[in-house]
Jmol script that loads the backbone (N, CA, C; Angstrom):
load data "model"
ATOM      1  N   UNK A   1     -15.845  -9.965  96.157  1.00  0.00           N
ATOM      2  CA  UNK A   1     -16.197  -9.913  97.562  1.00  0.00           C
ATOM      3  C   UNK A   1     -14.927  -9.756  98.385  1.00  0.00           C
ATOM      4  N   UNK A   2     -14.846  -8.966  99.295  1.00  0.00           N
ATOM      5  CA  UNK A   2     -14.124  -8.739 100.017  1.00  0.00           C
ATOM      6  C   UNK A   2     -14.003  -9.691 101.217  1.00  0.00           C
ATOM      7  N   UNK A   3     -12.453  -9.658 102.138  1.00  0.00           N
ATOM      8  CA  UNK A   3     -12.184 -10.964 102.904  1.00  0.00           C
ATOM      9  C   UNK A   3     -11.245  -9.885 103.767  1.00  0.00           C
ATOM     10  N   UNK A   4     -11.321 -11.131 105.129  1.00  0.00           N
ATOM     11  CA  UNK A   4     -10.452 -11.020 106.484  1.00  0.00           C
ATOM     12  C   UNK A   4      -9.562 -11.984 106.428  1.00  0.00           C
ATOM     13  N   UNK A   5      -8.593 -12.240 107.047  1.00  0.00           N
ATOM     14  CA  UNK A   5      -7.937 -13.334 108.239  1.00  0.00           C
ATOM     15  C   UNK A   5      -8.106 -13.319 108.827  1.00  0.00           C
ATOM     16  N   UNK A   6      -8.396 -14.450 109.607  1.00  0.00           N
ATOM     17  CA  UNK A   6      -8.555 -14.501 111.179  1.00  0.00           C
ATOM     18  C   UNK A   6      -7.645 -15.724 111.827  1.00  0.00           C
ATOM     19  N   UNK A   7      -7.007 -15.869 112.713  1.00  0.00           N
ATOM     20  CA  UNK A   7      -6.653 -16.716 113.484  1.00  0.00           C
ATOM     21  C   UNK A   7      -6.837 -17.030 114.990  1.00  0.00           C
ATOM     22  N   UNK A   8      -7.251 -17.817 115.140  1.00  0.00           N
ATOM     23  CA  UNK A   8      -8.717 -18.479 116.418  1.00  0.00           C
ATOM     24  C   UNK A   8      -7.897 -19.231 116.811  1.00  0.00           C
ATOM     25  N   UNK A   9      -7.701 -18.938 118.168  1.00  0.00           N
ATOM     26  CA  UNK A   9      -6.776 -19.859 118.965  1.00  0.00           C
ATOM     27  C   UNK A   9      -8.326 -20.185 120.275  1.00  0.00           C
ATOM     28  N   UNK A  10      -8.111 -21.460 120.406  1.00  0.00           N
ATOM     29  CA  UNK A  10      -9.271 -21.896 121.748  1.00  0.00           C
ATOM     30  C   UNK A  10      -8.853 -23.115 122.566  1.00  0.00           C
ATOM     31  N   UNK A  11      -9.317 -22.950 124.026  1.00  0.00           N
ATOM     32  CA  UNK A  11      -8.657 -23.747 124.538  1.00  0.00           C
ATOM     33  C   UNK A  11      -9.648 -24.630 125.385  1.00  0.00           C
ATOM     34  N   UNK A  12      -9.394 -25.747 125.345  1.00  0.00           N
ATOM     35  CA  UNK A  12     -10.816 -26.559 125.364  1.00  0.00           C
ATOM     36  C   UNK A  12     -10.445 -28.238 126.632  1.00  0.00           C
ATOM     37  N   UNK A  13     -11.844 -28.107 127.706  1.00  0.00           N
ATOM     38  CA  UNK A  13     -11.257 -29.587 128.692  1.00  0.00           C
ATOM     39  C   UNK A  13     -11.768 -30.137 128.730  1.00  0.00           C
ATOM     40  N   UNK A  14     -11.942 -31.088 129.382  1.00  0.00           N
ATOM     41  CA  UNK A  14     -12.424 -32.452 128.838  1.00  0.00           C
ATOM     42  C   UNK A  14     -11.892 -33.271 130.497  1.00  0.00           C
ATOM     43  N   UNK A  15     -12.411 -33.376 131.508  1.00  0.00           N
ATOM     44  CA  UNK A  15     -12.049 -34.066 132.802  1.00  0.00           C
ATOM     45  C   UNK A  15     -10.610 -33.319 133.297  1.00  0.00           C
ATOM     46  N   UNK A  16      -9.622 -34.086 133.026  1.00  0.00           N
ATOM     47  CA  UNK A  16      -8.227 -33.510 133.469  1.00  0.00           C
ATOM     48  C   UNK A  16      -7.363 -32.562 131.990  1.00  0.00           C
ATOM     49  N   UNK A  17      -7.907 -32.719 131.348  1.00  0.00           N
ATOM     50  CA  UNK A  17      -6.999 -33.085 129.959  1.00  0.00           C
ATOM     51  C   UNK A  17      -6.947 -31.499 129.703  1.00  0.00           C
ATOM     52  N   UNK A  18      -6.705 -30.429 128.835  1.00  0.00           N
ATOM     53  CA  UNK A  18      -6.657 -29.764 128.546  1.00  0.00           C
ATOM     54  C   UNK A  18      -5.834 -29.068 127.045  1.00  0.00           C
ATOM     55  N   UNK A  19      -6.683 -28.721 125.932  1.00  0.00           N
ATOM     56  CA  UNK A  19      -5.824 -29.029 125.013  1.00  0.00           C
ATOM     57  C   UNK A  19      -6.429 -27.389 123.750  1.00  0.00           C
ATOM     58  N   UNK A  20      -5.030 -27.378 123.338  1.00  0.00           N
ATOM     59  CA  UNK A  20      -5.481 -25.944 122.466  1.00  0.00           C
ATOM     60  C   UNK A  20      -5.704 -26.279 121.144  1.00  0.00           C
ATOM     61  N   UNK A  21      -6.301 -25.415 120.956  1.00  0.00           N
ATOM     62  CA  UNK A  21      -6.319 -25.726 118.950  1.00  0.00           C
ATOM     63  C   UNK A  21      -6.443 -23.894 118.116  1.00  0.00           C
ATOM     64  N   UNK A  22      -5.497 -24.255 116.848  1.00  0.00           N
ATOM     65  CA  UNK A  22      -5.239 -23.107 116.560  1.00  0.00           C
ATOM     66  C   UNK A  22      -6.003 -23.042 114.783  1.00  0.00           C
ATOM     67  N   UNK A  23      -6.542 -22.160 114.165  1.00  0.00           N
ATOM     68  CA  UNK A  23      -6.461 -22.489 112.958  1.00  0.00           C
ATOM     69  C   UNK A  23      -6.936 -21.141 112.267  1.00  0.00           C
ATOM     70  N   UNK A  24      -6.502 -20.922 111.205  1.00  0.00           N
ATOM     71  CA  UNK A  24      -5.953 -19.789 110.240  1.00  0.00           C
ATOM     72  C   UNK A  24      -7.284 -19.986 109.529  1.00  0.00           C
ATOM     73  N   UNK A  25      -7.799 -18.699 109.033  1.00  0.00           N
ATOM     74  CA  UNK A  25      -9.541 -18.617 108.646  1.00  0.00           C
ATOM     75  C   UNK A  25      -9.324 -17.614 107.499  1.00  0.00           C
ATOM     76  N   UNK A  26     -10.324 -17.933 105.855  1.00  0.00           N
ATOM     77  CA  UNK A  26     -10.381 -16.878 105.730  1.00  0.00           C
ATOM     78  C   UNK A  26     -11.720 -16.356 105.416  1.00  0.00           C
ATOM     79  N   UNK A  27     -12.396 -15.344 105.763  1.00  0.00           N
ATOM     80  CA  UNK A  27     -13.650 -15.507 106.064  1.00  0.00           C
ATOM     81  C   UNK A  27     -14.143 -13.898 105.163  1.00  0.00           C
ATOM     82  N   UNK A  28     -15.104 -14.188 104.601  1.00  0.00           N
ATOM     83  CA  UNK A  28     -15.780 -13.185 103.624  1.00  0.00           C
ATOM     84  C   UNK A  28     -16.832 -12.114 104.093  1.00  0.00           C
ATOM     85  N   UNK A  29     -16.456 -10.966 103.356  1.00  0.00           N
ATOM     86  CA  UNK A  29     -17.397  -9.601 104.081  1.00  0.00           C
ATOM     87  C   UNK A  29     -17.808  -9.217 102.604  1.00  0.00           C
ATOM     88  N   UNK A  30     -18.668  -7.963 102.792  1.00  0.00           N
ATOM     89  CA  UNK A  30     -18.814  -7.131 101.857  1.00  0.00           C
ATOM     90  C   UNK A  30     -18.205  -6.231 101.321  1.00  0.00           C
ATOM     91  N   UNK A  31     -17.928  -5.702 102.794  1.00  0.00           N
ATOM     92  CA  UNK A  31     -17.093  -4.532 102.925  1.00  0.00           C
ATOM     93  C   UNK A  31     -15.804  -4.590 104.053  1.00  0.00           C
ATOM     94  N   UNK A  32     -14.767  -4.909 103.167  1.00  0.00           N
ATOM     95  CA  UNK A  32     -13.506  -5.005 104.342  1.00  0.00           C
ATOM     96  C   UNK A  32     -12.932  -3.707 105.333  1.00  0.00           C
ATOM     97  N   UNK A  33     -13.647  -2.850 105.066  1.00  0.00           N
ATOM     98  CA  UNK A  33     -13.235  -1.654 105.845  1.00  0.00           C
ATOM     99  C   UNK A  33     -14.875  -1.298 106.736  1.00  0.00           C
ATOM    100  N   UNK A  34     -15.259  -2.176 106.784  1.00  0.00           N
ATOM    101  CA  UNK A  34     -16.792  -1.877 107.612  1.00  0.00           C
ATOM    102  C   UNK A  34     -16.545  -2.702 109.184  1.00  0.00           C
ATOM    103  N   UNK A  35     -15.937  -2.237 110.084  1.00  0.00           N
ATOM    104  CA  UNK A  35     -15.956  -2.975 111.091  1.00  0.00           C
ATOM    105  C   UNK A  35     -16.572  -3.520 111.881  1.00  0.00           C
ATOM    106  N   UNK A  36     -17.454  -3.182 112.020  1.00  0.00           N
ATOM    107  CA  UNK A  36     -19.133  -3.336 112.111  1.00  0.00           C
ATOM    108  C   UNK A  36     -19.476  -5.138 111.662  1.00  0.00           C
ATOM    109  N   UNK A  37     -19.108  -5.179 110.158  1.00  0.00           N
ATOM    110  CA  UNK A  37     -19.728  -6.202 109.257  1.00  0.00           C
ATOM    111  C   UNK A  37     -18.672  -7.335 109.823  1.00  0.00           C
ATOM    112  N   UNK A  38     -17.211  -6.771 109.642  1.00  0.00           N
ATOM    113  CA  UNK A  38     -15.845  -7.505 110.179  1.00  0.00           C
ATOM    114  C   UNK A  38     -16.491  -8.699 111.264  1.00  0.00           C
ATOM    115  N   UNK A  39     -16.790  -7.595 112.315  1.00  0.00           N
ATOM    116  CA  UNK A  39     -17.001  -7.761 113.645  1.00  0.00           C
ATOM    117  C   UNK A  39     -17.900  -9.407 113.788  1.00  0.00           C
ATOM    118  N   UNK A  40     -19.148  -8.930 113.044  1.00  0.00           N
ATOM    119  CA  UNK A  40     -20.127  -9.572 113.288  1.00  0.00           C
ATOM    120  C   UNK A  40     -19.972 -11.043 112.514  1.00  0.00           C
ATOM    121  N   UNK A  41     -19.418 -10.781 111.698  1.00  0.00           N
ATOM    122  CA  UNK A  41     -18.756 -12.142 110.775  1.00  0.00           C
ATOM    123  C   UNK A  41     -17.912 -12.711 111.781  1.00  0.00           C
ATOM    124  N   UNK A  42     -16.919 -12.359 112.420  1.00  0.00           N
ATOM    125  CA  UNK A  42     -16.054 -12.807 113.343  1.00  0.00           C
ATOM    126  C   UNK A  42     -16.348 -13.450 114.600  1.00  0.00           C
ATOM    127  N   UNK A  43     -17.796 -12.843 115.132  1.00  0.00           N
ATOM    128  CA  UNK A  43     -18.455 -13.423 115.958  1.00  0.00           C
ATOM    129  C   UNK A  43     -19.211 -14.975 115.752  1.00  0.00           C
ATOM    130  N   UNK A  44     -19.930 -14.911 114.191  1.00  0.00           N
ATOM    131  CA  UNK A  44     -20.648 -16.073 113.873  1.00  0.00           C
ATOM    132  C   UNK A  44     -19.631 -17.193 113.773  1.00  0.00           C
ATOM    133  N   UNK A  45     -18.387 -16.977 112.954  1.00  0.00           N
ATOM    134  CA  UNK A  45     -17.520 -18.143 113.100  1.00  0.00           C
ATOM    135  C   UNK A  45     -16.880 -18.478 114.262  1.00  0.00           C
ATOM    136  N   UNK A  46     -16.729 -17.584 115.149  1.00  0.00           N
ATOM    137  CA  UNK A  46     -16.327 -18.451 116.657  1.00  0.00           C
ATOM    138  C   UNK A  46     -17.313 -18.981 116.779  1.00  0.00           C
ATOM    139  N   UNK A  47     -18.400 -18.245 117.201  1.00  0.00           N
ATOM    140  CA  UNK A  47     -19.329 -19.503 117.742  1.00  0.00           C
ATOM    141  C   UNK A  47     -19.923 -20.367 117.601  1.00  0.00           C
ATOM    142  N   UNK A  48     -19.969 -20.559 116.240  1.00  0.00           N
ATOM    143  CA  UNK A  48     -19.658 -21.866 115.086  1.00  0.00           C
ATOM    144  C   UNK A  48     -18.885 -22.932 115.602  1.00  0.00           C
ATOM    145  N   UNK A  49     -17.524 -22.552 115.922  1.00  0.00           N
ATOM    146  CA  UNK A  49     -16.312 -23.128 116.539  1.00  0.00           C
ATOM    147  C   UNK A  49     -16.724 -23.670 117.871  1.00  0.00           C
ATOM    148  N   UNK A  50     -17.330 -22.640 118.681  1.00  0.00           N
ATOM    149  CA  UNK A  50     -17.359 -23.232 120.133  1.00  0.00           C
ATOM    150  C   UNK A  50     -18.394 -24.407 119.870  1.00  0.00           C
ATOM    151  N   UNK A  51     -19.568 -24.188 119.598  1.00  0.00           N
ATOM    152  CA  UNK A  51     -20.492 -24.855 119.137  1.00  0.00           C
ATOM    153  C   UNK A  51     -19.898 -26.543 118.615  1.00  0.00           C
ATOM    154  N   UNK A  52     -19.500 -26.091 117.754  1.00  0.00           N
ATOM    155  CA  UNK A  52     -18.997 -27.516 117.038  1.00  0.00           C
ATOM    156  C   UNK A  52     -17.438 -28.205 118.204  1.00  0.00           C
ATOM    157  N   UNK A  53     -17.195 -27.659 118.474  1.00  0.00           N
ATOM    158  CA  UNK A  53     -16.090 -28.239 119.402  1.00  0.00           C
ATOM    159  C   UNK A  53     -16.901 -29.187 120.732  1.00  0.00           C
ATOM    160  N   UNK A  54     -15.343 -30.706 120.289  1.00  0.00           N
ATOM    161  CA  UNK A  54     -15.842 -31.877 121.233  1.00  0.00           C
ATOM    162  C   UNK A  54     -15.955 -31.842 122.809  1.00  0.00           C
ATOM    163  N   UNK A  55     -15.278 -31.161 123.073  1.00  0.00           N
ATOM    164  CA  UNK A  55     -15.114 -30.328 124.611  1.00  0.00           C
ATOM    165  C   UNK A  55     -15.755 -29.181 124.748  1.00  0.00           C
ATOM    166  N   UNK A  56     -15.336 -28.962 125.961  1.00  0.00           N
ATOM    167  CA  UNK A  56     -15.558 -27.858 126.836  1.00  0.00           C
ATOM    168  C   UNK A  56     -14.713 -26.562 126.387  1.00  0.00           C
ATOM    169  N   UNK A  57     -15.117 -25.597 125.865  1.00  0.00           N
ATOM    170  CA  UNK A  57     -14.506 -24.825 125.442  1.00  0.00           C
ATOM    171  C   UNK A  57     -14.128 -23.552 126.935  1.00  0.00           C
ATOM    172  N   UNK A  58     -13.064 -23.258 127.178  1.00  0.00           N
ATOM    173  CA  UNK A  58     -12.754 -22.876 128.127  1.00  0.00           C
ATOM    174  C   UNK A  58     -12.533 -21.030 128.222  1.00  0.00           C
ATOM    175  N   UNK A  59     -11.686 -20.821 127.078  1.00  0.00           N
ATOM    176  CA  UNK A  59     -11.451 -19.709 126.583  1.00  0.00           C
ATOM    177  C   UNK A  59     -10.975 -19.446 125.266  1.00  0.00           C
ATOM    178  N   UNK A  60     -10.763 -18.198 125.098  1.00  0.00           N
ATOM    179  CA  UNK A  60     -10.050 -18.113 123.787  1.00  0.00           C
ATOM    180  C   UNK A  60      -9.645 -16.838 122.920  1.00  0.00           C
ATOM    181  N   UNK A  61      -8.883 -16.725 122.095  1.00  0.00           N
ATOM    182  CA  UNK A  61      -8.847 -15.595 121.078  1.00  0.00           C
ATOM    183  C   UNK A  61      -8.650 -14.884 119.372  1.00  0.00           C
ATOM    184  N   UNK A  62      -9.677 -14.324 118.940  1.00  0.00           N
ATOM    185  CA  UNK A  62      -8.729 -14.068 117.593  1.00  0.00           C
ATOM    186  C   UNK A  62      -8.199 -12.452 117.308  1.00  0.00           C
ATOM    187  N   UNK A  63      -7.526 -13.400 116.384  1.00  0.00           N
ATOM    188  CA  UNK A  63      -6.693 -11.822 115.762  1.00  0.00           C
ATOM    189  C   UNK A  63      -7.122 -12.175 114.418  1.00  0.00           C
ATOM    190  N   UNK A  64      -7.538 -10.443 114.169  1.00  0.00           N
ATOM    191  CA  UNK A  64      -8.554 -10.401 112.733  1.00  0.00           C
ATOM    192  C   UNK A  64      -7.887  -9.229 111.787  1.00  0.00           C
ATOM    193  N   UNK A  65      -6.935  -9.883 110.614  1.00  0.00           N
ATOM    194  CA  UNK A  65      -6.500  -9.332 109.943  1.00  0.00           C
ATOM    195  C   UNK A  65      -6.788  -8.774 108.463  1.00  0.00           C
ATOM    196  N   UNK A  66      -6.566  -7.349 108.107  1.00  0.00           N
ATOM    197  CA  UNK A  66      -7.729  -7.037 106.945  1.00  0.00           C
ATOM    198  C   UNK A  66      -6.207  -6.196 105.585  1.00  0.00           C
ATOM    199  N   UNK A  67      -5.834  -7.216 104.808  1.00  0.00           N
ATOM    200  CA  UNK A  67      -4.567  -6.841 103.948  1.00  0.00           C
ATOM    201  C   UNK A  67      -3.239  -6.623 104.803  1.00  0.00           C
ATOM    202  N   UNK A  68      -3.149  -7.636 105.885  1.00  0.00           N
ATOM    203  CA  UNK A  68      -1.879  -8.069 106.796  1.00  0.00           C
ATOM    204  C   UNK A  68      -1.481  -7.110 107.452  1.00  0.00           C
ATOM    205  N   UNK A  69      -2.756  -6.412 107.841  1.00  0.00           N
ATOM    206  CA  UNK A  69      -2.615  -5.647 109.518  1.00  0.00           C
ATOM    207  C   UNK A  69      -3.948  -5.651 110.368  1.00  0.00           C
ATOM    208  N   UNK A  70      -3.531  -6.357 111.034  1.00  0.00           N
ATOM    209  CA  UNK A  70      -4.683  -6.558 112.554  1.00  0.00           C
ATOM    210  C   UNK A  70      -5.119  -5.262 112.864  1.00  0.00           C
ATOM    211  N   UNK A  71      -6.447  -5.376 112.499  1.00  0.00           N
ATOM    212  CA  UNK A  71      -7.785  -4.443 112.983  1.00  0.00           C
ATOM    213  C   UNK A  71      -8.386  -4.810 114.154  1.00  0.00           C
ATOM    214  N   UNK A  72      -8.446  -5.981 114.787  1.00  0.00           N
ATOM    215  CA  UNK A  72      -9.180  -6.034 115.815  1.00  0.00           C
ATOM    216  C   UNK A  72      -8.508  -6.968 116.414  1.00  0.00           C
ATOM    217  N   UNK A  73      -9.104  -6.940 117.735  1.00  0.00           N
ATOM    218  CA  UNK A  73      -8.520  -8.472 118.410  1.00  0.00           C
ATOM    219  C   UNK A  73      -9.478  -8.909 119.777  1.00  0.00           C
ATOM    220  N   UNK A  74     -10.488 -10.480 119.269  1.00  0.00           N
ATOM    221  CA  UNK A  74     -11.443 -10.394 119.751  1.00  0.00           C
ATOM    222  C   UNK A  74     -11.111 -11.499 121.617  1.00  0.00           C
ATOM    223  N   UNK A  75     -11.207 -11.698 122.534  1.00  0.00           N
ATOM    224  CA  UNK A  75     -10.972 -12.364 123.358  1.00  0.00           C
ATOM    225  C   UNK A  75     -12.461 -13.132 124.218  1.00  0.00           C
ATOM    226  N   UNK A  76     -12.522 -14.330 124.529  1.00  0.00           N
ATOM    227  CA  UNK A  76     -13.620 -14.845 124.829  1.00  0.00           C
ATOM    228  C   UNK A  76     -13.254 -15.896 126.387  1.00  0.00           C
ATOM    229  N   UNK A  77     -14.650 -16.213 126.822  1.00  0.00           N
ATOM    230  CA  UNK A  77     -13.850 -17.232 128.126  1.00  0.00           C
ATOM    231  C   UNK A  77     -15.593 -17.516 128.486  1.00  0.00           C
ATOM    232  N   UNK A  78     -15.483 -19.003 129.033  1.00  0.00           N
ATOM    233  CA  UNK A  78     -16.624 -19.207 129.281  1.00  0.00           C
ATOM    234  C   UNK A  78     -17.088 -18.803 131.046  1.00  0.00           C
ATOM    235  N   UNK A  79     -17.996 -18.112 130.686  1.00  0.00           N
ATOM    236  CA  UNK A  79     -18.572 -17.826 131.956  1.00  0.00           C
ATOM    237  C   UNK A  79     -19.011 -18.956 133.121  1.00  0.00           C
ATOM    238  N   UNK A  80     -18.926 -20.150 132.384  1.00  0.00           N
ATOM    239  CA  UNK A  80     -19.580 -21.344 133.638  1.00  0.00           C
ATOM    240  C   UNK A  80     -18.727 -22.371 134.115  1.00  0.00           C
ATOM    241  N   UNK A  81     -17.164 -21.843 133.984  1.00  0.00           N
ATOM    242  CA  UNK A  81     -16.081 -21.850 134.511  1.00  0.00           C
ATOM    243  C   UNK A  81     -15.388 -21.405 135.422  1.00  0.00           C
ATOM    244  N   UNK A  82     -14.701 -22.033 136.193  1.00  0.00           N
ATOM    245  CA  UNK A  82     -14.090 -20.861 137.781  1.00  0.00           C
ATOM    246  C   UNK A  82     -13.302 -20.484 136.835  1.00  0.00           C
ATOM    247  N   UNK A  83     -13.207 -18.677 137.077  1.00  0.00           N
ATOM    248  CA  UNK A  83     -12.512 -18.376 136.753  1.00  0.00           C
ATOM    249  C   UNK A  83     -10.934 -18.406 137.321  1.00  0.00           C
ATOM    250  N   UNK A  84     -10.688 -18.830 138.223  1.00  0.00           N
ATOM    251  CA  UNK A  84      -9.737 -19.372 139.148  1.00  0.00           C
ATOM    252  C   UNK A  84      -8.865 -20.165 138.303  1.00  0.00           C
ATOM    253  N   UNK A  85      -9.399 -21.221 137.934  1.00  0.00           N
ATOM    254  CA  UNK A  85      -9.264 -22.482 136.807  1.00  0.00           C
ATOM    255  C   UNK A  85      -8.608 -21.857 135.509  1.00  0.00           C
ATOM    256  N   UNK A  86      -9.488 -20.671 134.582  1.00  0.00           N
ATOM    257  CA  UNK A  86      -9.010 -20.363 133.842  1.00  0.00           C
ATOM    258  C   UNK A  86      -7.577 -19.904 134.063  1.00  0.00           C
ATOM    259  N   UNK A  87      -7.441 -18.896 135.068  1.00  0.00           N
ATOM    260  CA  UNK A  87      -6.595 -18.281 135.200  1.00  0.00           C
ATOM    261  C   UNK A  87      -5.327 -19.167 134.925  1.00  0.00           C
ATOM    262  N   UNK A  88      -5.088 -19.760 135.869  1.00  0.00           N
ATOM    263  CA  UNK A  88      -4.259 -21.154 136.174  1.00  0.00           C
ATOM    264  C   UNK A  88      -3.755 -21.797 134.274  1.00  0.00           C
ATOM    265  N   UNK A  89      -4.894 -22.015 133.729  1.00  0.00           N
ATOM    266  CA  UNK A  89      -4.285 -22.461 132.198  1.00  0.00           C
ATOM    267  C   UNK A  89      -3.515 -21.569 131.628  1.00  0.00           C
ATOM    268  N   UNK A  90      -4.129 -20.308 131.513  1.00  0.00           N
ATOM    269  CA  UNK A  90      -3.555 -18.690 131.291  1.00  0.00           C
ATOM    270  C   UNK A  90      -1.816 -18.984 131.452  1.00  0.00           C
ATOM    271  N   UNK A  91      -2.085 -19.439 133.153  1.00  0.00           N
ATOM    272  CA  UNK A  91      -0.763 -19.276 133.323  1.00  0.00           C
ATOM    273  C   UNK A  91       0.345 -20.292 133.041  1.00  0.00           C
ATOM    274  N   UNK A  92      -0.362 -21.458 132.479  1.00  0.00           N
ATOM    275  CA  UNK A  92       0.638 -22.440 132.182  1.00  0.00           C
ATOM    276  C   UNK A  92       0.971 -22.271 130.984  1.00  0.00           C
ATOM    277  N   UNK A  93       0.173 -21.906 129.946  1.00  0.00           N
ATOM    278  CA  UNK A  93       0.251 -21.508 128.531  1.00  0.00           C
ATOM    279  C   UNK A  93       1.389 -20.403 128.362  1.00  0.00           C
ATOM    280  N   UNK A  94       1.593 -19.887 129.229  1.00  0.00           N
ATOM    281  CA  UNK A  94       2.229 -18.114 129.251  1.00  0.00           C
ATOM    282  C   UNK A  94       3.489 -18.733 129.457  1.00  0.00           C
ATOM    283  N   UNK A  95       3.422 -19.762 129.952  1.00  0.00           N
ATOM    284  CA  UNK A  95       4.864 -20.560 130.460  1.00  0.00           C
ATOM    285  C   UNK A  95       5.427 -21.044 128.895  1.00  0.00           C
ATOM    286  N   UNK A  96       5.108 -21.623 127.946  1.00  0.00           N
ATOM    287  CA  UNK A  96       5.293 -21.652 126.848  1.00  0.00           C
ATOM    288  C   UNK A  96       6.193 -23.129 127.114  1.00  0.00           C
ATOM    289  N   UNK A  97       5.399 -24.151 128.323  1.00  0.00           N
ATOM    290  CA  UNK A  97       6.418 -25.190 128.676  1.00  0.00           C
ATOM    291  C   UNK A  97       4.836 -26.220 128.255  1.00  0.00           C
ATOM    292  N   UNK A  98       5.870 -27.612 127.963  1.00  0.00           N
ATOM    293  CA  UNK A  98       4.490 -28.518 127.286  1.00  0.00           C
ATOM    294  C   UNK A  98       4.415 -29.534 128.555  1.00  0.00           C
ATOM    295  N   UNK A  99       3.249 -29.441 129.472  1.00  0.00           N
ATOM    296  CA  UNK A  99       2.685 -29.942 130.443  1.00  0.00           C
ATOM    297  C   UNK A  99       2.124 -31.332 130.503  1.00  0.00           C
ATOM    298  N   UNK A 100       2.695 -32.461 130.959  1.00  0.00           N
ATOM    299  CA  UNK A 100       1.756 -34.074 130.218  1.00  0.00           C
ATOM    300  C   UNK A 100       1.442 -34.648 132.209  1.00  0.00           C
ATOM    301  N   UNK A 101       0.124 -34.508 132.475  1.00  0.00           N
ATOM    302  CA  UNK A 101      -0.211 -35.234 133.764  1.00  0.00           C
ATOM    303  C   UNK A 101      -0.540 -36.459 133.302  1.00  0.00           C
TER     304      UNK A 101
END
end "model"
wireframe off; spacefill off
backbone 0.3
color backbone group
């Protein structure tokens, strides 16, 4: 059986708090050159993820690698969020500085 990588970065709140989580996947297809199949596999395990996550899942992204070159790259954000708000994490994250209120 054929396989991806994926790495799922999501960023998730909880009142004030705000906190990321990253984790390295390897997740099984039929056909590793079917992007289609890729795709749809890639979809069920995020939302697996959001699903099972203790928070508020805010946004997020993966990069989906097929013999250590990225074929796709999927990006997500919850719609029942200001996007205002998101933005703002976007931009503290981009800062690459570690934030403690």
């Amino acid at each position: 059986m054929a396989r991806f990588e994926m790495y799922l970065f999501m960023v998730e709140s909880e009142k004030q708090t705000i906190e990321s989580s990253e984790y390295e996947l390897i997740c099984w297809v039929k056909n590793s050159e079917d992007l289609n199949e890729i795709q749809s596999v890639a979809n069920d395990v995020i939302n697996t993820h959001i699903e099972e996550a203790e928070n508020t899942v805010m946004f997020g992204t993966a990069s989906i690698m097929v013999r250590g070159e990225e074929v796709m790259n999927l990006g997500f954000r919850n719609n029942e969020i200001d996007p205002n708000k998101i933005d703002e994490v976007i931009d503290l994250i981009s800062t690459g500085e570690e934030i403690e209120h």
